[in-house]
N, C-alpha and C positions, 0 to 999 in steps of 0.2 A: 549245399547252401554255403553262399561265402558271409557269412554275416560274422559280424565285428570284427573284419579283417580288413579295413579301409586303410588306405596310405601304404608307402611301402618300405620293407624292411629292409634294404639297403646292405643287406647281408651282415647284418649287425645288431647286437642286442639291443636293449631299450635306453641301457645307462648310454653307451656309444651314440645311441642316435641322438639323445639328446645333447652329450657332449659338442658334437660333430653341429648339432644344430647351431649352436652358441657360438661356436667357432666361426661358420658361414656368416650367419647373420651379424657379426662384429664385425666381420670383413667388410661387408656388402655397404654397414652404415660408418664407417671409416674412410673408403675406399670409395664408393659409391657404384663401382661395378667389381663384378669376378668373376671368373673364367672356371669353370666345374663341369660333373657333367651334367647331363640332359635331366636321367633322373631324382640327380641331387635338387637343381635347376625348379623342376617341377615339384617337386616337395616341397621345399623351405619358401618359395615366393610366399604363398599365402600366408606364411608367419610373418613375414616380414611386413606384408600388409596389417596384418593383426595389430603387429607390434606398433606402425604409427596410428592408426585406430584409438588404440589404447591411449598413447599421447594426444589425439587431437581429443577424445570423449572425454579427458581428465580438464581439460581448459575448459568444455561447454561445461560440464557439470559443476565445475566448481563457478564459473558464471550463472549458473541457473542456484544456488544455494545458497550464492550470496546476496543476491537480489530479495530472495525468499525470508530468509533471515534481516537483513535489513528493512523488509517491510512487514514484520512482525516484531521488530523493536526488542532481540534478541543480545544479550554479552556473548562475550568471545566468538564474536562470528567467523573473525582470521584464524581463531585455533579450530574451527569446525574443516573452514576450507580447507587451511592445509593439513587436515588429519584426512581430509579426502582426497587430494593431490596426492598424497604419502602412500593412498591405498593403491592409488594407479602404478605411482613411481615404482611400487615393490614388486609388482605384478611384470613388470617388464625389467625389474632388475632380476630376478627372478629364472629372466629368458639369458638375457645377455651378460647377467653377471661381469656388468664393467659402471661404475658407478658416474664416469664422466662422461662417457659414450651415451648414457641413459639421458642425463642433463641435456648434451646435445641433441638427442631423440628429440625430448621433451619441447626444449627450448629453441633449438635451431631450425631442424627438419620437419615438424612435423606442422608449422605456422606455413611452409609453402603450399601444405596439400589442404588447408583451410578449406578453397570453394571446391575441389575434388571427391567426387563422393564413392573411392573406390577406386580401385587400380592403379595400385602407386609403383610397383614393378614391374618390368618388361623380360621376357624369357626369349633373348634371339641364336638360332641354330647357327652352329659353327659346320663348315664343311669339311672340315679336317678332324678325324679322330683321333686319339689321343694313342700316342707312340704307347708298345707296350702290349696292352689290353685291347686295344682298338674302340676303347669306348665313343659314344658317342658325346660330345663337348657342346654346350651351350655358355650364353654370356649371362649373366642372371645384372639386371643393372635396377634402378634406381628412375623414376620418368624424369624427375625434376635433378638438376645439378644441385651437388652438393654446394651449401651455402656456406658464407666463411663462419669464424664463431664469432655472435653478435655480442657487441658492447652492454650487454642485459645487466641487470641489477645482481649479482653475485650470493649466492644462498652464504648463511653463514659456517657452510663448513667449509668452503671455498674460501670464505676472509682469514677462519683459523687457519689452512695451511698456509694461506700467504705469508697471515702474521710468522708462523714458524719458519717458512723459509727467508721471510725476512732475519730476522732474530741468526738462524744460523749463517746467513751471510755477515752480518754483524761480527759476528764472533770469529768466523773466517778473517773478516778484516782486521781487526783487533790483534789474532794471534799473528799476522804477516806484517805486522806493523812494530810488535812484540819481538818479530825473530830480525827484522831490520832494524831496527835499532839496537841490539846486541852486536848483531855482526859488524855496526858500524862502531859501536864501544870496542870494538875486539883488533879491527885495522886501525884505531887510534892507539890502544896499546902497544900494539906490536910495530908502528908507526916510532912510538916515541923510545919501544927497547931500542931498534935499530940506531936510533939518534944517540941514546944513551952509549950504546957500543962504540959507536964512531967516535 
């Protein structure tokens, strides 16, 4: 009997595959295609399905909760929703372990496959194996093109880095402004020893 032995092990422990998972699938939504093999290929698609699933169920439900709450005449309806957004968000940060990749998940990608109900990857056979091993090679891609990143309303952890990297640019300025104007006190000096010599 092969019971509980579905999917496959990749010749790999369990920490590895999951590693390897996260790795693939950051590629795949960065990149929006990659070249693996066949049964890397056929493994990880349906995660990756999973994973905008996960994004697009997080928008209906937080539309279906707020609607709900708003017609029962409810406070803090926005800290309800987005304590439910947060649960989705962590669920697939979880997966990919990249926290702006996940935003773009979230927010970018996964608004294209809105009317799609399902099959958001495609798995095409390469004819060429892979130098080496001889493995067999697939393309693991994406159906929809990747989208640029949209002009969206910015979370507030996203204003606090900016603010920061503002701030440290500032300060960058400041000190190159700091060191030019010394250096120019210093060829004024050495401007007027010269003079004084002569």
């Amino acid at each position: 009997m092969r019971h509980r032995k579905r999917g496959r092990s990749l010749g790999r422990s369990s920490s590895h595959r999951k590693a390897l998972a996260s790795n693939l699938l950051r590629s795949l939504f960065q990149h929006g295609t990659i070249v693996t093999t066949l049964a890397k290929a056929k493994e990880f698609a349906p995660q990756a399905d999973k994973l905008i699933t996960i994004a697009k169920r997080a928008e209906v439900k937080a539309k279906e909760l707020s609607e709900k709450l708003e017609n029962s005449e409810q406070e803090n309806v926005e800290q309800q929703v987005n304590a439910l957004k947060a649960f989705y968000f962590k669920r697939a940060l979880s997966i990919l372990q990249d926290r702006k990749l996940v935003q773009r998940l979230f927010y970018d990608i996964a608004p294209q496959y809105a009317e799609r109900a399902g099959g958001y990857t495609q798995v095409l056979h390469l004819d060429k194996n892979r130098l080496g091993d001889n493995a067999r090679q697939a393309v693991l891609k994406l159906v929809e093109e990747l989208p640029e990143e949209s002009e969206r309303e910015k979370t507030s952890e996203e204003l606090e880095l900016e603010k920061e990297r503002r701030k440290k640019d500032e300060k960058k300025k400041k000190e190159q402004e700091k060191k030019a104007k010394a250096r120019a006190k210093e060829k004024e000096k050495a401007k007027k020893a010269k003079q004084k010599n002569k």
